[in-house]
N, C-alpha and C positions, 0 to 999 in steps of 0.2 A: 093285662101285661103283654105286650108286644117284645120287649127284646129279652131275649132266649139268654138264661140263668147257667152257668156252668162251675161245678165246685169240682177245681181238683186239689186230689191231694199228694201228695209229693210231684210240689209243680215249680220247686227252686233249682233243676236243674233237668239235664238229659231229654226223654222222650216228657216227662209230665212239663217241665218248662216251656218245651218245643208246639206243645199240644195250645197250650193256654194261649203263647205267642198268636198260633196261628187262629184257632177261634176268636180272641181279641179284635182279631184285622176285618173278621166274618162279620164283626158286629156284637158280638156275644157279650155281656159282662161277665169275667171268672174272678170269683173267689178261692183264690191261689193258696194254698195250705202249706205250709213248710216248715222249718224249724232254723233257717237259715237264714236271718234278716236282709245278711248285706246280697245274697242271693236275688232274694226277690223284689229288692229294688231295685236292681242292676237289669230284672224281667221288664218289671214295670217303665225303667228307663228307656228300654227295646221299643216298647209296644206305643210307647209316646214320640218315640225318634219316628218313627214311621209316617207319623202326620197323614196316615189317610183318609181319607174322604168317608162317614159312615164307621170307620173303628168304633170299636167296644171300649170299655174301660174296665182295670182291673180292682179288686177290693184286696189289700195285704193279708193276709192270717198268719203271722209268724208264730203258730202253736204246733205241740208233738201231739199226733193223732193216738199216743197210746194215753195221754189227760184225756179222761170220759168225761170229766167236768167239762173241761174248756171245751171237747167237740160238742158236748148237749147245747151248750151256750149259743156257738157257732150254729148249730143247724138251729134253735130258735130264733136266732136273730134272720136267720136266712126266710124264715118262716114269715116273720113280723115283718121282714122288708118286702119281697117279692111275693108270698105265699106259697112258691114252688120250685120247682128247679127240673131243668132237660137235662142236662147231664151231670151224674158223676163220674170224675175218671180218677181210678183209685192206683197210682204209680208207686206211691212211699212204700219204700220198699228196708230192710236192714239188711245188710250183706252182712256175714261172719266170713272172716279170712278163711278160707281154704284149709283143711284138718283131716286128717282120719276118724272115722268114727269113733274111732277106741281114744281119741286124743279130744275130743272136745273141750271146748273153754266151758264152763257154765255159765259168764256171766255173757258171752256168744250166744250161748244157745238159750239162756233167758231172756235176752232182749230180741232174738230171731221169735222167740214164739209171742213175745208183747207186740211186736210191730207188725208180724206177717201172720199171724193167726188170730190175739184175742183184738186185736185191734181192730181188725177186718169183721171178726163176728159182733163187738160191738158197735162196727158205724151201720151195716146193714139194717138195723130194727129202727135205728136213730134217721135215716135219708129215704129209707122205704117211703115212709107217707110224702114225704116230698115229690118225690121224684112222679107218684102216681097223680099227684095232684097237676104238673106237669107233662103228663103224657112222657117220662124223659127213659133215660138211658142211662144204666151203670154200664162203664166198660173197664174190664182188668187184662193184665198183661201175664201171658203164659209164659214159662220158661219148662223147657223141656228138661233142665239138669237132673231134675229128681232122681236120685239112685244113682249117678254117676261116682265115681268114686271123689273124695276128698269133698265133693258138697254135700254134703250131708246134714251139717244145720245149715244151709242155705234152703238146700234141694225139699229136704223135708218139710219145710217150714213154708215153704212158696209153694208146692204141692199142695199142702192142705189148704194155704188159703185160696187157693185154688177150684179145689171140692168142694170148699164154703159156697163159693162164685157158681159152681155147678148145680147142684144143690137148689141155689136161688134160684138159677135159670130156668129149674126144673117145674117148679113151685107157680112161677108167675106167669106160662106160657099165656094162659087164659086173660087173665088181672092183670099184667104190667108189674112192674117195672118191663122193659126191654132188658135182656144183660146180654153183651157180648165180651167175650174171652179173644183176645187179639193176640197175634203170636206175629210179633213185625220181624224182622230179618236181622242178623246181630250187626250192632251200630258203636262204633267208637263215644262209649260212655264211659264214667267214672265207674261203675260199676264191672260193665265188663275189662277194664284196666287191672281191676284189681285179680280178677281171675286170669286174666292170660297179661301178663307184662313184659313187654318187649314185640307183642304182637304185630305183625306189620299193619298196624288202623285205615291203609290207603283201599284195601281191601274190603272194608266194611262200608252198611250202608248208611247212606247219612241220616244222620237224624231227623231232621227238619223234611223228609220226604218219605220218611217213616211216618211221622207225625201227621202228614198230607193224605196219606193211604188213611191211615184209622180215623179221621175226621170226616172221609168221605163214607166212611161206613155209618157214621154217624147223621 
């Protein structure tokens, strides 16, 4: 296998969209994970308008990473097509609105710990073998909120999956997987919208050279 296998997941929009873009153009084939159809056509659209020379091509997965079924699926078909994979890049992320602690939604704070906790603990055991069979690289995205006030199922919930990502790091220094934990510079996303609204975005840095930085670490 010559060209370099890339699964990311929440890659329909922001830094993971921006990520897949640009590996696509390296060459790379990504297996784009989302849960957002017309998203990630509108990705796929992108990476074909480009027309260049050596481009990668993209594979759709419009599935929710907290379906165990459908990820198992997903990585054995990744298994049976390729046999490996160089990178994961693990972005899907679930925001909860902004709260107090003492005000929590619970179905907030149940979908913050399905999608940024067990979700995360269960792709890890599931892409491990993969990724070593490729020599590859998980990379995750830090957010320093945790403990801030009003994030708190954000903060909390992106923290631990976070520890998870630590944790691993710790584990495979020897063996592989690679993991790095990337903390790019805050970017005019959907997500940070939601936390600061009315924010002045001209300020922020762009995405697509955010995305240029952590590829190069790759």
């Amino acid at each position: 296998m010559t060209q370099r296998i890339a699964l990311i997941t929440g890659a329909s929009r922001g830094l993971g969209a921006a990520m897949a873009e640009g590996l696509a153009l390296r060459g790379w084939h990504v297996v784009a994970v989302a849960r957002t159809v017309g998203a990630l056509e509108e990705l796929d659209d992108r990476v074909k308008g480009h027309k260049s020379p050596g481009a990668g091509t993209l594979t759709l997965a419009p599935m929710d990473i907290t379906d165990i079924g459908a990820m198992q699926h997903l990585c054995l078909n990744i298994h049976q097509r390729w046999g490996a994979l160089h990178l994961w890049a693990h972005t899907a992320v679930h925001v909860a609105p902004l709260a107090p602690a003492g005000s929590l939604d619970s179905k907030d704070w149940e979908k913050s710990i399905a999608t940024n906790i067990r979700a995360t603990g269960n792709l890890i055991p599931m892409i491990e073998p993969l990724l070593r069979e490729g020599e590859g690289t998980a990379l995750f995205i830090d957010d320093p909120r945790g403990g801030d006030k009003f994030f708190a199922a954000y903060g909390a919930s992106k923290a631990a999956q976070i520890a998870l990502a630590r944790s691993w790091a710790a584990e495979t220094v020897k063996t592989g997987p690679r993991i790095i934990i990337a903390s790019p510079a805050p970017m005019p996303t959907a997500t940070r919208a939601r936390f600061y609204p009315g924010e002045d975005r001209s300020k922020l840095a762009e995405v697509r050279a955010e995305a240029e930085k952590i590829i190069a670490l790759i």
